[in-house]
N, C-alpha and C positions, 0 to 999 in steps of 0.2 A: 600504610596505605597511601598509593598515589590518587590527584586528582587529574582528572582529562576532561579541559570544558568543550567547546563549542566548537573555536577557532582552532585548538589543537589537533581535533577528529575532524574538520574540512580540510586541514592540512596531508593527514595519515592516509586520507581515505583513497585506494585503489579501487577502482571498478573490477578491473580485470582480478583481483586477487580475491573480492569478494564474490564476485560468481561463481568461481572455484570452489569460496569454502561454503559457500550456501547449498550450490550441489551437493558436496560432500554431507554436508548436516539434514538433508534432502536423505542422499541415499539412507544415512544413519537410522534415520527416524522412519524407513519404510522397512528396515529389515529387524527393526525390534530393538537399535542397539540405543535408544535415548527412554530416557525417562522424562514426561515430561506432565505435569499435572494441571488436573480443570485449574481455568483462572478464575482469579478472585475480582471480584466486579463491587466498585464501591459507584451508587447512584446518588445525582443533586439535582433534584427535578427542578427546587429553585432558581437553580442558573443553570438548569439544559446542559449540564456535564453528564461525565463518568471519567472513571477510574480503571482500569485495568493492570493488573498485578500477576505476571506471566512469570515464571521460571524455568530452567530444565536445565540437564546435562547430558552429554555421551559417555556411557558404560565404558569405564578404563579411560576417562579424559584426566587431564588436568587442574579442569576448570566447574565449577558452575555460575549460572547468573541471576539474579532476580532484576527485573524489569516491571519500572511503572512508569507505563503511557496512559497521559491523558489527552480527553477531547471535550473543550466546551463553547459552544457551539455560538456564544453571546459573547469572545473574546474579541470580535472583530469589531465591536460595539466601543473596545477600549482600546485599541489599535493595537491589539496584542496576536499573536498568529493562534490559531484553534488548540493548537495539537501542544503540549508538554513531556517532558520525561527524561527518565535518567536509568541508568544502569547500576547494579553493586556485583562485581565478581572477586567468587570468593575461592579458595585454593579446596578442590573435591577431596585431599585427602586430610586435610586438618579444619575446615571451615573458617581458619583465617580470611580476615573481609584484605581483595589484595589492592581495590581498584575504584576508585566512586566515578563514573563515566557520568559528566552531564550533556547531554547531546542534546539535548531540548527537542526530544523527538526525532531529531534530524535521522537518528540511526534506523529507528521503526518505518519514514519514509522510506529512505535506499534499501531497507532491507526486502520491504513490501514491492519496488518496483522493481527489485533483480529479481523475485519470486515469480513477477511477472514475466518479465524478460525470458526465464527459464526454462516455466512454461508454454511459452508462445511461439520458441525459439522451434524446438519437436514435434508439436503436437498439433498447430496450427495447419489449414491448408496454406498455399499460396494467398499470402493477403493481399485482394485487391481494393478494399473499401472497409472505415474506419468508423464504428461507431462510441461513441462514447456519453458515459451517463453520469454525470457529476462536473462541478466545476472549480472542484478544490485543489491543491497544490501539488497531491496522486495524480489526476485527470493528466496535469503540465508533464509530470516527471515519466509517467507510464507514457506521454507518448513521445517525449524526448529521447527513449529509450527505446521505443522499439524503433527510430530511425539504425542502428545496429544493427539490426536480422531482416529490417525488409526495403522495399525503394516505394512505396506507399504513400501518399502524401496526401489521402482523399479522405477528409472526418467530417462527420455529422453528430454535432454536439447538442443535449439537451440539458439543460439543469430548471431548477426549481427557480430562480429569484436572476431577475431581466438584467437586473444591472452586472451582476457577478458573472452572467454568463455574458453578456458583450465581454467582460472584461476578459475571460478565460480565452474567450474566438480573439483576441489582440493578440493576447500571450503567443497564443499556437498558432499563429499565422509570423509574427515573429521568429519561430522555429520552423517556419519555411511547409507549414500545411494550409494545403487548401478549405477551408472551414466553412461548413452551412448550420446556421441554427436549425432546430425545428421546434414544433408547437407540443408536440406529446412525445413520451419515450419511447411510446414502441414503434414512432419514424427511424430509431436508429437502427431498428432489426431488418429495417426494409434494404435487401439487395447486398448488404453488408454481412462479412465471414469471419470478421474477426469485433466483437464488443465488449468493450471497459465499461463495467461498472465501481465509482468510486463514491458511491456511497454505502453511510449506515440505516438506510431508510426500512420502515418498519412493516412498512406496505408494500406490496410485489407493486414494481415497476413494470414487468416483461411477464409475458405471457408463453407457453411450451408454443401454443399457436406463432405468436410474432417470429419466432426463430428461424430461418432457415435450414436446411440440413446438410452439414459440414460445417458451422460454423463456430468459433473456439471463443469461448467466454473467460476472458479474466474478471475474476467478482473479487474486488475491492473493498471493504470497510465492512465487510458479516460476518464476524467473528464472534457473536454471539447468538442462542437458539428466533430470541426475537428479532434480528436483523435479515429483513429477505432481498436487500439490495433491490 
């Protein structure tokens, strides 16, 4: 069994190749051919984690994977980033382990913000204003990434905690958008056609009323039944 850490998979990594095979695992998984089971969720209320424990494969692949990503939420306290994880793929037709992927997350981000991409790419109207809800390191990469499909450059960012959000309006102003804070989330719905949500927050943020109509939601970080973004 080979290892792949961090710097080897920033190395590997293709955008272009991975929006290909994410489509493709996209299609897979809407026509029945993937298997893919509830995740397993381990909670630490003590330090405001969780654990998530994902796997699946394509019927007739080569491959399958187990994945565990985590998120604890008091790691910024140690100057460590939120998010951890690692991959183990293993050969589908003998369950040989072939691969320990430590990607420290990195993969679970890029994979989540092509997901994005993908979706926003077709389904999206013409985007002419940017709203966005979170101020974590999705927030940066989702909109670094939809500079690719649109010429957009107008966000209205909200998050929970003052200082994090100056810092996030630096980042993406950095990346060349024009950035307005506002005081409550559902300012981001106002006049805006396309909103990221990049959090796991437990309480509905947005409201069916605040929405516009034609407007394409990418929801970030709800992945499980209690998370209403």
């Amino acid at each position: 069994m080979i290892t792949i850490d961090l710097d080897q998979i920033k190395d590997l990594i293709n955008v272009e190749i991975l929006v290909q095979r994410i489509e493709e695992g996209f299609i897979q998984y809407s026509i029945g051919n993937c298997v893919v089971p509830p995740l397993g969720e381990l909670l630490f209320d003590n330090t405001n984690g969780e654990v998530h424990i994902k796997s699946g494969y394509v019927i007739g692949g080569d491959y399958y994977v187990i994945k565990i990503a985590s998120g604890f939420k008091n790691n910024y306290l140690r100057g460590i980033p939120n998010g951890q994880g690692m991959m183990l793929l293993f050969n589908q037709g003998t369950g040989e382990p072939l691969a320990f992927i430590k990607d420290e997350g990195c993969l679970t981000d890029i994979r989540t913000v092509i997901a994005g991409l993908i979706c926003a790419k077709p389904l999206s109207n013409e985007i002419n204003r940017i709203g966005i809800i979170g101020t974590g390191n999705q927030t940066r990469l989702q909109a670094q990434f939809l500079k690719q499909i649109s010429d957009c450059r107008d966000i209205v960012l909200w998050g929970r905690n003052k200082k994090n959000t100056e810092k996030c309006k630096q980042d993406l102003t950095q990346l060349g958008f024009l950035v307005s804070v506002v005081s409550l989330p559902n300012k981001v719905a106002i006049s805006y056609n396309l909103i990221i949500t990049t959090t796991s927050s437990k309480t509905p943020l947005l409201k069916k009323l605040d929405i516009n109509e034609g407007t394409h939601i990418t929801a970030v970080g709800s992945d499980t039944p209690l998370k209403m973004n």
